[in-house]
Each structure stands twice: as C-alpha cells, then as structure tokens.
C-alpha atoms as an extended CHARMM CRD file, in Angstrom:
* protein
*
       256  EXT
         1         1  UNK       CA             52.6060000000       40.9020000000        8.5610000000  PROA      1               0.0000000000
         2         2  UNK       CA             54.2890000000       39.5550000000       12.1800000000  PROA      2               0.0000000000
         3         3  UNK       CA             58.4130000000       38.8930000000       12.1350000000  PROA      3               0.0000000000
         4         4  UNK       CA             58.8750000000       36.6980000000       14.6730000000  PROA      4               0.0000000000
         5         5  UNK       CA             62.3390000000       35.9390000000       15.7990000000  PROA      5               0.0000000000
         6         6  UNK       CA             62.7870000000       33.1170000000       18.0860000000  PROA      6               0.0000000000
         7         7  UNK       CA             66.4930000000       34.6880000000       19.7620000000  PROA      7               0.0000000000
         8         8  UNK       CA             66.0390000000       31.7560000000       22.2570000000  PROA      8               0.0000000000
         9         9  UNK       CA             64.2920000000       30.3440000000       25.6350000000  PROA      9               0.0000000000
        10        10  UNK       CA             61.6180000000       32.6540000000       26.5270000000  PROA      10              0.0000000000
        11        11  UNK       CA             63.4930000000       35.6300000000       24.5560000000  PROA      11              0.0000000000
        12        12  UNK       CA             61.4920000000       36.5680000000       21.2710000000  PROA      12              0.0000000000
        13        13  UNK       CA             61.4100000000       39.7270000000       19.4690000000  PROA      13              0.0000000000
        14        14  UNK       CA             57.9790000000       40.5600000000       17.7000000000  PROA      14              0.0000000000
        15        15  UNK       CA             57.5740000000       42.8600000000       15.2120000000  PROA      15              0.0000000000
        16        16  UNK       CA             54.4310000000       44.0930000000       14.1050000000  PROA      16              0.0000000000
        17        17  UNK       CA             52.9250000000       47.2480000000       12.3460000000  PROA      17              0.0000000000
        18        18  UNK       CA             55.8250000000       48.9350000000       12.7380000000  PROA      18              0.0000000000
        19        19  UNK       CA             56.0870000000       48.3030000000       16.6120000000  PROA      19              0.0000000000
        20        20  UNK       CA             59.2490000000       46.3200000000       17.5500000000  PROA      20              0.0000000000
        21        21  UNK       CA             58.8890000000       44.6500000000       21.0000000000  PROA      21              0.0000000000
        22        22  UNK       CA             61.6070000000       41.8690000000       23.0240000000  PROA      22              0.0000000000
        23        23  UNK       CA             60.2740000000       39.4460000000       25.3330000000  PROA      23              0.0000000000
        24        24  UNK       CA             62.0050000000       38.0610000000       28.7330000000  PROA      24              0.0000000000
        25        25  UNK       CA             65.6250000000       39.1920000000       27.1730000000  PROA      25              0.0000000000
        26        26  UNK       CA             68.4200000000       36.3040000000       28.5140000000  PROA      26              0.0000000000
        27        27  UNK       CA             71.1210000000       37.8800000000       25.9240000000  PROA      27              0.0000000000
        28        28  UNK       CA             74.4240000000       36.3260000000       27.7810000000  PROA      28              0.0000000000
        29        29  UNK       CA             75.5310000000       32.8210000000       27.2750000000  PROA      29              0.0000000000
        30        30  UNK       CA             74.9690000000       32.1600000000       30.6230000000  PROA      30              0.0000000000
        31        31  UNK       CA             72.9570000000       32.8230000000       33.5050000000  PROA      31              0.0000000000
        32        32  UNK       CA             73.7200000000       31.2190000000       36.8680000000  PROA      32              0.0000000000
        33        33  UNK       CA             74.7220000000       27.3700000000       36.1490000000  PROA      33              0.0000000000
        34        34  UNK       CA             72.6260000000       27.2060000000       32.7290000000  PROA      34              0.0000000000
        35        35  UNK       CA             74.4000000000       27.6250000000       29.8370000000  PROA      35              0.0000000000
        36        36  UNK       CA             73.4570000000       28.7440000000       26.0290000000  PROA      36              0.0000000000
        37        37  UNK       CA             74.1760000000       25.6260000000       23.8610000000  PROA      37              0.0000000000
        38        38  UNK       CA             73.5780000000       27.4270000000       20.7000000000  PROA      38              0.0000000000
        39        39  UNK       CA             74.9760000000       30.7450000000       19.4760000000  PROA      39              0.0000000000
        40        40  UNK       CA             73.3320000000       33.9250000000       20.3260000000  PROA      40              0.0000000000
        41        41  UNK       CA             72.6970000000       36.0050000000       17.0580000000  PROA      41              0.0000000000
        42        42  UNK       CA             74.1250000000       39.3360000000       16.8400000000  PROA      42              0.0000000000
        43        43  UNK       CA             73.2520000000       41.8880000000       19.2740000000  PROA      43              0.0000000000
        44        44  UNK       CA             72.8000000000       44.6470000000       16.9900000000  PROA      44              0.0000000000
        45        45  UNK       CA             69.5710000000       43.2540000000       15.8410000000  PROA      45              0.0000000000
        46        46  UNK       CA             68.0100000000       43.3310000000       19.0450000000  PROA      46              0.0000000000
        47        47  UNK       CA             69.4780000000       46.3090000000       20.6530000000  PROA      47              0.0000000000
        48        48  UNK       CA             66.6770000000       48.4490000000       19.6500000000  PROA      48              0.0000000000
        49        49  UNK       CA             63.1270000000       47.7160000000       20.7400000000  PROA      49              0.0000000000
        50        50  UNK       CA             60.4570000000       50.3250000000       21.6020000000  PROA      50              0.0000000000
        51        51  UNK       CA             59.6480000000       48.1800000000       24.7880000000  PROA      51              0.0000000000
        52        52  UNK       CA             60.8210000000       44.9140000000       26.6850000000  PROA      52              0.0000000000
        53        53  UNK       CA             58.3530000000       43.1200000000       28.2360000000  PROA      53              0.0000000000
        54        54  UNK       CA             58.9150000000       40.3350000000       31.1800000000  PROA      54              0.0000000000
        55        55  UNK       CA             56.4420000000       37.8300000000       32.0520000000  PROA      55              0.0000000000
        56        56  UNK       CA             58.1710000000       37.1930000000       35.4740000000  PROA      56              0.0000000000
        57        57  UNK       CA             60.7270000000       37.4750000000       37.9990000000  PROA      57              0.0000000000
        58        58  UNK       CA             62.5940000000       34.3910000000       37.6300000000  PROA      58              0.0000000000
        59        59  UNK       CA             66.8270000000       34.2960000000       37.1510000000  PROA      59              0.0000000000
        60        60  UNK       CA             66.3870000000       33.0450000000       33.4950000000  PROA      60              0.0000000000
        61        61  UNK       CA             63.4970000000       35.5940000000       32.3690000000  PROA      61              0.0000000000
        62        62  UNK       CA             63.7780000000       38.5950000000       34.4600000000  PROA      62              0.0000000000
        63        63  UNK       CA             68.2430000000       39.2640000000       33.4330000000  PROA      63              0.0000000000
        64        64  UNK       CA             69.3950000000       42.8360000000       34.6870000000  PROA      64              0.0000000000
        65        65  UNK       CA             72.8090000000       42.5110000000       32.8410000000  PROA      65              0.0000000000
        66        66  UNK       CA             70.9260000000       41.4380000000       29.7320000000  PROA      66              0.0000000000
        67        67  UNK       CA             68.6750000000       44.8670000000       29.7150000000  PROA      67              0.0000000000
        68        68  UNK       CA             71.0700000000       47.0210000000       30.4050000000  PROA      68              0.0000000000
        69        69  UNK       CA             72.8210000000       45.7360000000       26.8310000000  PROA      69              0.0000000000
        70        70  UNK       CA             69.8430000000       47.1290000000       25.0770000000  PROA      70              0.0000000000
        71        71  UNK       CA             68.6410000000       51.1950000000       24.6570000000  PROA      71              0.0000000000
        72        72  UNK       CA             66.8210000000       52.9690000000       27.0450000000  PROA      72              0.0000000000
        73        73  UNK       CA             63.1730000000       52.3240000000       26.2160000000  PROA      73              0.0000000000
        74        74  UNK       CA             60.5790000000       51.1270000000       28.7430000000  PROA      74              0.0000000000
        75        75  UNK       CA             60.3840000000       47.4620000000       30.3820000000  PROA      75              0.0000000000
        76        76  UNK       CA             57.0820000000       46.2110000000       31.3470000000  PROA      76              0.0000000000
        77        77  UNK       CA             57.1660000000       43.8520000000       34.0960000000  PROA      77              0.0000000000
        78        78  UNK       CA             54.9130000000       42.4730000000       36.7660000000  PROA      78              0.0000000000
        79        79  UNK       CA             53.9300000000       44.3810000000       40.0850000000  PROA      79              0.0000000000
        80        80  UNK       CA             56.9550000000       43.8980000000       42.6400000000  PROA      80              0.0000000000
        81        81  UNK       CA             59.5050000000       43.7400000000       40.0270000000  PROA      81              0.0000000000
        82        82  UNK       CA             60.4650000000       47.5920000000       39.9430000000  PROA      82              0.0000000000
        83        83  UNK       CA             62.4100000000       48.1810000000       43.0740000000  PROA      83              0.0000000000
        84        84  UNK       CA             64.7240000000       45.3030000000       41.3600000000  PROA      84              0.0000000000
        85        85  UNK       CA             64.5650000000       46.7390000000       38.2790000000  PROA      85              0.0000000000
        86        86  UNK       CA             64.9920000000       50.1470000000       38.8940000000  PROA      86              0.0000000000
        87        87  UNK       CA             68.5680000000       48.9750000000       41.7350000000  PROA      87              0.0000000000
        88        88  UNK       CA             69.6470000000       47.4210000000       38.2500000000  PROA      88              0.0000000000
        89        89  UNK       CA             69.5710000000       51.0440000000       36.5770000000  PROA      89              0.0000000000
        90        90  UNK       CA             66.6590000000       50.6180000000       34.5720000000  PROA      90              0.0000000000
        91        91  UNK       CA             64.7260000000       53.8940000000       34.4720000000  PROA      91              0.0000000000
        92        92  UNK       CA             61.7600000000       53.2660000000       33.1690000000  PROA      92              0.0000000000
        93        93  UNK       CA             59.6740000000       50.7250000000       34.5070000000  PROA      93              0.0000000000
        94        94  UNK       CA             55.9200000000       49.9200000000       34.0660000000  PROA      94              0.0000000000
        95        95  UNK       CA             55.0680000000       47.7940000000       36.4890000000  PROA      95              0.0000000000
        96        96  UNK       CA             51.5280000000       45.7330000000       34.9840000000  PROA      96              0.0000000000
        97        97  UNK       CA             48.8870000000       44.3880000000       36.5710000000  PROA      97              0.0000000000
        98        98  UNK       CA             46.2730000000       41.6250000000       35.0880000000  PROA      98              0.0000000000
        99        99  UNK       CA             43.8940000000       43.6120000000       32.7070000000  PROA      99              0.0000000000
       100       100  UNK       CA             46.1980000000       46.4990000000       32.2950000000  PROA      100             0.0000000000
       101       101  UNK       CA             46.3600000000       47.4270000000       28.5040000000  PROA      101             0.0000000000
       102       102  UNK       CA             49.6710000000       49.8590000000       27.1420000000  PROA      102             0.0000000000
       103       103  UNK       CA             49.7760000000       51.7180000000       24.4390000000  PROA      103             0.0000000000
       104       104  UNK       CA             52.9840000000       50.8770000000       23.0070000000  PROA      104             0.0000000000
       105       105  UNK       CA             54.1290000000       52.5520000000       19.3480000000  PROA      105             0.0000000000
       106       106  UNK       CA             51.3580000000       51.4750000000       17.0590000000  PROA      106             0.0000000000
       107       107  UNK       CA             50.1320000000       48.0800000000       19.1960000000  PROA      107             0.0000000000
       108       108  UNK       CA             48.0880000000       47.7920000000       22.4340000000  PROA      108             0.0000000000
       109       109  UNK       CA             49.4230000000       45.5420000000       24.4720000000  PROA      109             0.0000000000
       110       110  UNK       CA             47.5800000000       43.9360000000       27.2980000000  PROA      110             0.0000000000
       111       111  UNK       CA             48.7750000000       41.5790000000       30.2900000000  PROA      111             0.0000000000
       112       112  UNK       CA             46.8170000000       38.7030000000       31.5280000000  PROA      112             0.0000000000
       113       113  UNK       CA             47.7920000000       36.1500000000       34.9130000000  PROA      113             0.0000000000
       114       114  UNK       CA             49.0340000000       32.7340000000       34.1840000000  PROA      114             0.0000000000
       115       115  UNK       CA             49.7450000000       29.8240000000       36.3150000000  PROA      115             0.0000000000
       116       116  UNK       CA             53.1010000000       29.7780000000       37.4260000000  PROA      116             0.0000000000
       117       117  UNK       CA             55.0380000000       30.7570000000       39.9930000000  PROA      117             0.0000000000
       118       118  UNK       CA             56.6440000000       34.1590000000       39.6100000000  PROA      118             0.0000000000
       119       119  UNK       CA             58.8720000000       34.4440000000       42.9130000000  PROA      119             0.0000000000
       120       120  UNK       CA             62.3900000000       35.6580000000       42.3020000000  PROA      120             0.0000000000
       121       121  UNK       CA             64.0450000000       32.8090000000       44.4390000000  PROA      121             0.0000000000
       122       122  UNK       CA             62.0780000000       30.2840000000       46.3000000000  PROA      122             0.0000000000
       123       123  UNK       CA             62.2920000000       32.0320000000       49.4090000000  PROA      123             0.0000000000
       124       124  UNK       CA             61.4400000000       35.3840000000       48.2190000000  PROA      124             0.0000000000
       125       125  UNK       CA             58.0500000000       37.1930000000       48.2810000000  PROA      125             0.0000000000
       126       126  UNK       CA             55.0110000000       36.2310000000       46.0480000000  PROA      126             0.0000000000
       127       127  UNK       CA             55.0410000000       37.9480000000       42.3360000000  PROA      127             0.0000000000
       128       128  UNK       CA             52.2480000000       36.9760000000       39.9650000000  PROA      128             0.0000000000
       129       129  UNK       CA             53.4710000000       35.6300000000       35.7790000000  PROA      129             0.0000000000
       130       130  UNK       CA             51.6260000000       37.4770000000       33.2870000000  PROA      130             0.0000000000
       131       131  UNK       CA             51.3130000000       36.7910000000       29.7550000000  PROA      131             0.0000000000
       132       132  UNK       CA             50.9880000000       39.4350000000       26.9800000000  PROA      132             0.0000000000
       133       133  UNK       CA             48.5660000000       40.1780000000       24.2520000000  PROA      133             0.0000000000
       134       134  UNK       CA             50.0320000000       42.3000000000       21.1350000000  PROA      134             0.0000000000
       135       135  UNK       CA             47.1990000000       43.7680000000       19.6550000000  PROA      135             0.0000000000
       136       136  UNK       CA             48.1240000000       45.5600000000       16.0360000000  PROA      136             0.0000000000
       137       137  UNK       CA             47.0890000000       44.5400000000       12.5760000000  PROA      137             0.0000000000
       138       138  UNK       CA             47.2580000000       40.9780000000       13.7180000000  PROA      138             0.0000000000
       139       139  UNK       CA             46.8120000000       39.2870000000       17.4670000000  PROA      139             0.0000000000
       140       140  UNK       CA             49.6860000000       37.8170000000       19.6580000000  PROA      140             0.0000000000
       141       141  UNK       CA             50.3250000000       35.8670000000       22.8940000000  PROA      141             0.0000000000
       142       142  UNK       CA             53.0240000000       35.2840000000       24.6830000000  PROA      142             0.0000000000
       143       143  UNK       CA             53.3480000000       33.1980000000       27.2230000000  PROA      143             0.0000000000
       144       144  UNK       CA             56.5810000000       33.1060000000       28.9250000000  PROA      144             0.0000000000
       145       145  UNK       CA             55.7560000000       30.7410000000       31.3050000000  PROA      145             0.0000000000
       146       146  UNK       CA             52.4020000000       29.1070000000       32.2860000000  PROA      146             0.0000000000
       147       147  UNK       CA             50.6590000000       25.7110000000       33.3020000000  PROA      147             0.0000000000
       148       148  UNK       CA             47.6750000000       24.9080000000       31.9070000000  PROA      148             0.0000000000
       149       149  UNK       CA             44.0980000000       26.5370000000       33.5830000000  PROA      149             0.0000000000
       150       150  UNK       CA             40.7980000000       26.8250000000       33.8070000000  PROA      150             0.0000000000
       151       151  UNK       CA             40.8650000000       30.7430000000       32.3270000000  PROA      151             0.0000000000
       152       152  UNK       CA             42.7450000000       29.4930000000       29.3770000000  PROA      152             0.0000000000
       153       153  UNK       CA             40.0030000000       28.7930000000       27.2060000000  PROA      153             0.0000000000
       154       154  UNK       CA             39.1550000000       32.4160000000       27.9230000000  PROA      154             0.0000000000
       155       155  UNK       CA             42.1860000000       33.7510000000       25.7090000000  PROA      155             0.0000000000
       156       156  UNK       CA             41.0550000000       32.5460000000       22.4860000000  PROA      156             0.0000000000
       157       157  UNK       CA             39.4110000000       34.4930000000       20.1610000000  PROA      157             0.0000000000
       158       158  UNK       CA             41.3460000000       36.5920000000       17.1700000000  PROA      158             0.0000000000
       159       159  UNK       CA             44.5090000000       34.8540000000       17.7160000000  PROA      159             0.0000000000
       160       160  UNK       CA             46.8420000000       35.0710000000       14.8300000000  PROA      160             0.0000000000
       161       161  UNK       CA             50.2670000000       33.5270000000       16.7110000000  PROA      161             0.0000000000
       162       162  UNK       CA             50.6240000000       32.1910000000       19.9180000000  PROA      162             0.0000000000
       163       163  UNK       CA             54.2210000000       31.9500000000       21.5810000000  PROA      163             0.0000000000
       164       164  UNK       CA             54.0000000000       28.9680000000       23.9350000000  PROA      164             0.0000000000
       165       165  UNK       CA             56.4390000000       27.6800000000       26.2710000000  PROA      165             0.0000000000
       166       166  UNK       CA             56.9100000000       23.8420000000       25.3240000000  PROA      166             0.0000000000
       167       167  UNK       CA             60.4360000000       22.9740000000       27.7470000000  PROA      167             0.0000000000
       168       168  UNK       CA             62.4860000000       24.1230000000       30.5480000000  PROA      168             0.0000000000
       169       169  UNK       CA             66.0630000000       23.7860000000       31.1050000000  PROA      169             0.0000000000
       170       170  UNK       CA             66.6520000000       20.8070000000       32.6070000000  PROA      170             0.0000000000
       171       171  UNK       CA             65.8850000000       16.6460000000       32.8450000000  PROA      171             0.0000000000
       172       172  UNK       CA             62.2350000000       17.4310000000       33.2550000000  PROA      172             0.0000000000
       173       173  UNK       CA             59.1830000000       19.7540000000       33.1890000000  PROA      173             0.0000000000
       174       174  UNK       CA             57.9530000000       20.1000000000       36.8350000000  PROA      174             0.0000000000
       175       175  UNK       CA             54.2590000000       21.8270000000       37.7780000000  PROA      175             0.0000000000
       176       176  UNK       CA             53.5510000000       25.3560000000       36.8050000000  PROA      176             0.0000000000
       177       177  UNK       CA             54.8660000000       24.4070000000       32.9670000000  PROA      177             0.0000000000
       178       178  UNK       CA             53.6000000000       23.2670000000       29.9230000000  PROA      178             0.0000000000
       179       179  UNK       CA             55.7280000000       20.1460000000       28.3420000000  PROA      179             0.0000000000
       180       180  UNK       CA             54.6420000000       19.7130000000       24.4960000000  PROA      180             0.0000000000
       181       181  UNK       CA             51.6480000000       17.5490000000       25.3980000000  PROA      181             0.0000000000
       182       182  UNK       CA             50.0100000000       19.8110000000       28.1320000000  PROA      182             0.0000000000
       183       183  UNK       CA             51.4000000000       22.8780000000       24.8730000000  PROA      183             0.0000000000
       184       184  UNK       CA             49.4710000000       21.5720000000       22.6380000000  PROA      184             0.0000000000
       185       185  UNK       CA             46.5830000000       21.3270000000       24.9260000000  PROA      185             0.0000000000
       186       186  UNK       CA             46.9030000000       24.8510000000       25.2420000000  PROA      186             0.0000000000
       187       187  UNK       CA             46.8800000000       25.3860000000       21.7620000000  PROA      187             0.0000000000
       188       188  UNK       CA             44.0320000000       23.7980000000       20.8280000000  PROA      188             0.0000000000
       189       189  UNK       CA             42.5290000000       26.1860000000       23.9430000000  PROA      189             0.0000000000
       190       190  UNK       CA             43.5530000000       29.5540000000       22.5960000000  PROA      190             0.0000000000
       191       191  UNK       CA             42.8480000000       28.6490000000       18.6930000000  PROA      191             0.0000000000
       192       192  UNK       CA             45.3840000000       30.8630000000       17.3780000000  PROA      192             0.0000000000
       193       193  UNK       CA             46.2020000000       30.4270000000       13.8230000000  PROA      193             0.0000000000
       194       194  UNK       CA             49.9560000000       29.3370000000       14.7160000000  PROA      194             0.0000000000
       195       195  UNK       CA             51.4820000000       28.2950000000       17.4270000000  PROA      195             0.0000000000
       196       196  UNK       CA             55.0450000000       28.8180000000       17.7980000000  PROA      196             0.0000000000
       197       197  UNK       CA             57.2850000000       26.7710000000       20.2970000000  PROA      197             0.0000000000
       198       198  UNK       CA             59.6960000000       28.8530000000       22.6490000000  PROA      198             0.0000000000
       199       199  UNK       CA             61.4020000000       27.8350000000       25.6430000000  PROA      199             0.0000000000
       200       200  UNK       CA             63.1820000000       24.9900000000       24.2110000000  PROA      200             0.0000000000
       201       201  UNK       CA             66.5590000000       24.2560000000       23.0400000000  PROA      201             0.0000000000
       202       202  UNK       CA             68.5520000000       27.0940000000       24.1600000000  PROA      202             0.0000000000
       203       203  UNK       CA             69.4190000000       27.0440000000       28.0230000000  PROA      203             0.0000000000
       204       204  UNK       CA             70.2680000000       23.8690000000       29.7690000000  PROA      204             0.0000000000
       205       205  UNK       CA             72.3110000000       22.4780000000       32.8080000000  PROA      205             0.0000000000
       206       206  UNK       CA             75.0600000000       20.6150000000       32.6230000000  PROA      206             0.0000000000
       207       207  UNK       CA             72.5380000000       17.1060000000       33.7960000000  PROA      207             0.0000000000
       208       208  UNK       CA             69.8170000000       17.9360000000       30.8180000000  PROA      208             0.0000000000
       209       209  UNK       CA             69.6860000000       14.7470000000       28.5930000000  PROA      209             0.0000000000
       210       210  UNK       CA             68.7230000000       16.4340000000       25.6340000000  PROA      210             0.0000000000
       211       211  UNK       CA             71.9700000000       18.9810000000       25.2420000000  PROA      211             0.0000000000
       212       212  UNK       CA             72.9760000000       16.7220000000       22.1660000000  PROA      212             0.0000000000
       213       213  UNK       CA             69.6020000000       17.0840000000       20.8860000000  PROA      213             0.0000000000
       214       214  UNK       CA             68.2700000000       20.5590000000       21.3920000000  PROA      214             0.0000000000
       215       215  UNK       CA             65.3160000000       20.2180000000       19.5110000000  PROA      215             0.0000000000
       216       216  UNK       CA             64.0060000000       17.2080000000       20.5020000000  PROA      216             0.0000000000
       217       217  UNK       CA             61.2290000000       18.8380000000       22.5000000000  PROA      217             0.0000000000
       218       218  UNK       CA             59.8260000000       20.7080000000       19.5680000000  PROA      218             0.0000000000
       219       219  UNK       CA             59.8640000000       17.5230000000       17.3580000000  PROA      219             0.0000000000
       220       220  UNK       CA             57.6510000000       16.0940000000       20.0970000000  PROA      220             0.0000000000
       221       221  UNK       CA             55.4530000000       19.3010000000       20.2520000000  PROA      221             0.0000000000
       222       222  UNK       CA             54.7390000000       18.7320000000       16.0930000000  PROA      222             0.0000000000
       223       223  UNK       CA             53.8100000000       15.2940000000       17.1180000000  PROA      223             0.0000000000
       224       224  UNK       CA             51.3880000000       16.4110000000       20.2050000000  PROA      224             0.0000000000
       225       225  UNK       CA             50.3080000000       19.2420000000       17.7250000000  PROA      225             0.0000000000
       226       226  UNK       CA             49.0680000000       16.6750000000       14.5830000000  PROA      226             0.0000000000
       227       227  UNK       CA             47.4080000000       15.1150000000       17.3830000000  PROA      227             0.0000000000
       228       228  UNK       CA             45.4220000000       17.3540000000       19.8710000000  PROA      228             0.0000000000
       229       229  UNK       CA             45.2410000000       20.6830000000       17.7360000000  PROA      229             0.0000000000
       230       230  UNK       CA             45.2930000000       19.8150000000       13.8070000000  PROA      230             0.0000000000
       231       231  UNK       CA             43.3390000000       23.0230000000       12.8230000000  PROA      231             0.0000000000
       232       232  UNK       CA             46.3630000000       25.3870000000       14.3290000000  PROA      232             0.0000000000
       233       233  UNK       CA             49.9840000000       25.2520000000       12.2070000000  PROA      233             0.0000000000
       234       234  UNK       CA             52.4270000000       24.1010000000       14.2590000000  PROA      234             0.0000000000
       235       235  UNK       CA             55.2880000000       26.0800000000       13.0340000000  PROA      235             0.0000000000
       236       236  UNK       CA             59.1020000000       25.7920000000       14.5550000000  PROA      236             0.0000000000
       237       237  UNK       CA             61.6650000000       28.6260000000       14.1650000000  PROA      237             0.0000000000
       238       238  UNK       CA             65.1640000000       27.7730000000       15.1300000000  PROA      238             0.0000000000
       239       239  UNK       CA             66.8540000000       29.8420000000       17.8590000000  PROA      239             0.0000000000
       240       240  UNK       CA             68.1890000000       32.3530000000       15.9030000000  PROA      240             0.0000000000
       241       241  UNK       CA             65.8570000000       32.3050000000       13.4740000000  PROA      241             0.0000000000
       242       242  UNK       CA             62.2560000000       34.0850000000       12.2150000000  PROA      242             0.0000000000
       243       243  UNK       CA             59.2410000000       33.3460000000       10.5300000000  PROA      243             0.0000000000
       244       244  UNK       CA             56.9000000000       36.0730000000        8.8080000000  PROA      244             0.0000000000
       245       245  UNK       CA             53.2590000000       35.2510000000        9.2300000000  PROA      245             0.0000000000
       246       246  UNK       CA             50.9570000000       36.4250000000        7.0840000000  PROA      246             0.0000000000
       247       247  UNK       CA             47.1870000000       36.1200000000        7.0140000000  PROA      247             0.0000000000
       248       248  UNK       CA             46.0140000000       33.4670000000        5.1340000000  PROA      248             0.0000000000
       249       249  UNK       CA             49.2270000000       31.4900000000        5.5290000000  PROA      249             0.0000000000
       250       250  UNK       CA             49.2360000000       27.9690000000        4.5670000000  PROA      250             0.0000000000
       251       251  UNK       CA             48.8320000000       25.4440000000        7.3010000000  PROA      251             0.0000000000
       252       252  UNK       CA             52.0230000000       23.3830000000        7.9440000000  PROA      252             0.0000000000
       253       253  UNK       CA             53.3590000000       21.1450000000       10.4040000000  PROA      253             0.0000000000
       254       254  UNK       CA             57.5710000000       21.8720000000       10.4080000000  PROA      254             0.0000000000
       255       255  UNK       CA             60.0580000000       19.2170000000       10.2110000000  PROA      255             0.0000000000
       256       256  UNK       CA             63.1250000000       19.6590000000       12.9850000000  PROA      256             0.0000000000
C-alpha cells in the first residue's frame, strides 16, 4: 500500500514499504509574495522523512528555511543545487543526475529530466528539473514540474500513481507547465493506474483569480481526465489530506 499526502503545491509526502519520503518541501505560509491560502497541517507529521527530494531550484520548490524545519536526513536535488544547499546548512546533499538511481530505506529511487526550466532566478545559471521514480512494492512519479515531451511516453510502464503538476500560482500557466488539459495528456502518456493532481490550490499571488476557488483547477483536471485518459483514476486529495492506494483499487473519478 502507498499513503499519499498531498501537504500542498509541489510538497507531497509518500510513503511506501516502510520508506517515508517529502517532495519539494514549501512548509511556511509564505514564500516571497505568494501566500498559503489554506492551512498547513501540523508539522510533526512531516518532520521525519528518511529523504527529501527536490525536483528543482526554483523559490517555491527548492525552500532553505523550510528544510531546515525538518531532521537531518539526506536531500536529493539536481546537479548545481549543493553549494546553495549546503550555504543553507544542509549537510547532506546528493546532488542527482538523469539516470541516477538511490537506494533510499527499502525503495530505489531514480531521477529522470523534464521540461522545464530549473534556474534559481531568471538571471542565474542553467540547472536541469528532474522528476523521480519511487520504486518499492508499488511504482511512483513525481513530477514537480514539467511540460509535456517527446520522452514522456517513455515513462510509462508499471506505474501505480503518478503525481502531476496540474497549476501554478498565479492568473495563468505559462510554457514549461502542464495546465489540466496538457496533465491529462500526460497521463494518458505515462498510464499509471492513478493520477494524482498537485500543484494546485495552495500558493497564489495576491492577482490569482481563483484564490476564492482553490480547487477549481483540479475540478477541470477530472473533466480533462474523463476525457483524454478514462482508463487512469483521476483521484483528488485535498491539501492536507491523503489517499491510500492499493492494488486493485477501484477506478473513480473524485468530485471537488
């Protein structure tokens, strides 16, 4: 069985065979001029992970302040991200490359290049985004941030969950994202079992039109979903909440 628990944005904890692991961490209510508009669940279930890993260097996924609330344990990040890392008194830091598989507790976990770009700042120097396979009793992607690509079809194969990225923080989605059409595109790509929406409905700026309505964008994700990928379960969890996924769970489409 997976746990997955949606904490918010690109920030998801998975646990699986025993292996508890916490994706892009943004654990603060805010982070430069974006704001959480929902509450952050309590700290003390997330303080513990056997490894963090970060799909890039941007301001809302790569959060010093935010790992330094958690224990030590080791933070897997993308080549040029531990000179940063290691300034913000992080110790240990694996910095990954595309291909490179990690043993981590009882999963392997393996990092792949997506299409987006992974500079800290605009005018910084080039980082690459990587994704993450979790490879335990059951098979996981995450995505933290990606456009659709040619490779993507690539990916599927043994997919239980997939954690796609479905929204940003603001009016729009510009390149180098996926919006819930061009998600469930990628979906119906990968063919993993479920797909589960993140990056949605936690950080916005003051501008984004859909503050009153945080969840619009997954409602329109379930639509896309019914539509482009019927044979994957399109299944919402809440920020703050978690879904267990089983194999041989019924497929669903959620209503949010």
């Amino acid at each position: 069985m997976i746990r997955i628990t949606y904490v918010g944005h690109a920030t998801v904890q998975i646990e699986a065979g025993g292996t508890r692991l916490l994706t892009d961490p943004i654990l603060r209510p805010r982070v430069a001029h974006l704001r959480r508009i929902v509450p952050l669940p309590p700290l003390q279930e997330l303080r513990q992970p056997d490894a963090v890993l970060i799909s890039h260097a941007h301001l809302d996924h790569l959060d010093p302040p935010s790992l330094r609330l958690l224990r030590p344990c080791p933070v897997v990040a993308p080549r040029g991200c531990g000179r940063m890392l290691e300034h913000a008194g992080l110790g240990d830091v694996i910095e990954a490359v595309p291909g490179e598989r990690l043993r981590i507790g009882s999963t392997e976990v393996a990092a792949a290049l997506l299409a987006h770009d992974g500079r800290r700042h605009p005018l910084s120097r080039a980082r690459e985004t990587l994704g993450y396979f979790v490879e335990g009793p059951e098979g996981i992607f995450f995505a933290g941030d990606t456009d659709l690509f040619d490779g993507m079809r690539a990916f599927a194969g043994a997919l239980d969950v997939a954690l796609l990225p479905i929204w940003g923080w603001g009016a729009r989605v510009g390149r180098g994202h996926l919006d819930p059409a061009r998600a469930a595109r990628a979906a119906a790509l990968l063919e993993p079992r479920v797909a589960v929406p993140i990056h949605w409905g936690t950080l916005a700026s003051p501008r984004a039109p859909w503050r009153d309505d945080p969840a619009r964008p997954a409602r329109t994700f379930v639509r896309h979903m019914a539509a482009l990928a019927d044979a994957v379960e399109a299944r919402v969890v809440p920020p703050g909440g978690f879904t267990d996924i089983r194999r041989g769970d019924a497929h669903t489409f959620n209503d949010v």
